[in-house]
C-alpha positions, 0 to 999 in steps of 0.5 A: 516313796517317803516312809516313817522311821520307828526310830523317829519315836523316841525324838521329842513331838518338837522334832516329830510333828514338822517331819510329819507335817511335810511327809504328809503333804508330799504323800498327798501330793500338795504344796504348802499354798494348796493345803494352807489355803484348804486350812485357811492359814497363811502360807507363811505361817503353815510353812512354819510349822513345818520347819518347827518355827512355830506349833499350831494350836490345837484346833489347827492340829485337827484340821490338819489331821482330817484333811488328811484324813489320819488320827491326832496320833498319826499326825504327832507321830505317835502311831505309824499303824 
């Protein structure tokens, strides 16, 4: 199973948030097409924000995180409770 590493707290949100993108998507069991089509979004530009190419607006950050039905915090990963 994928866990999150405390250590990862003290790297930049830049570094954070693709890892958290990808670590969620795997847990749910979901692909990149799956989820971007739940969102909306393009493939492409999810896959994106995964590998920290691109940020996703603010908007988009919350979608995300009700998809997966986590804070904004946890999505960030800012909180691992």
């Amino acid at each position: 199973m994928y866990s999150f590493d405390p250590k990862r707290l003290s790297e930049p949100v830049e570094i954070r948030l693709p890892f958290m993108l990808k670590l969620l998507r795997r847990i749910h069991y979901l692909t990149q097409a799956e989820l971007s089509r739940a969102l909306n979004l393009d493939r492409s530009t999810y896959a994106y924000y995964e590998i920290g190419r691109a940020r996703p607006p603010l908007e988009t950050l919350v979608r995300i995180a009700r998809a997966y039905g986590v804070s904004l915090e946890v999505l960030l990963g800012l909180d691992t409770s």
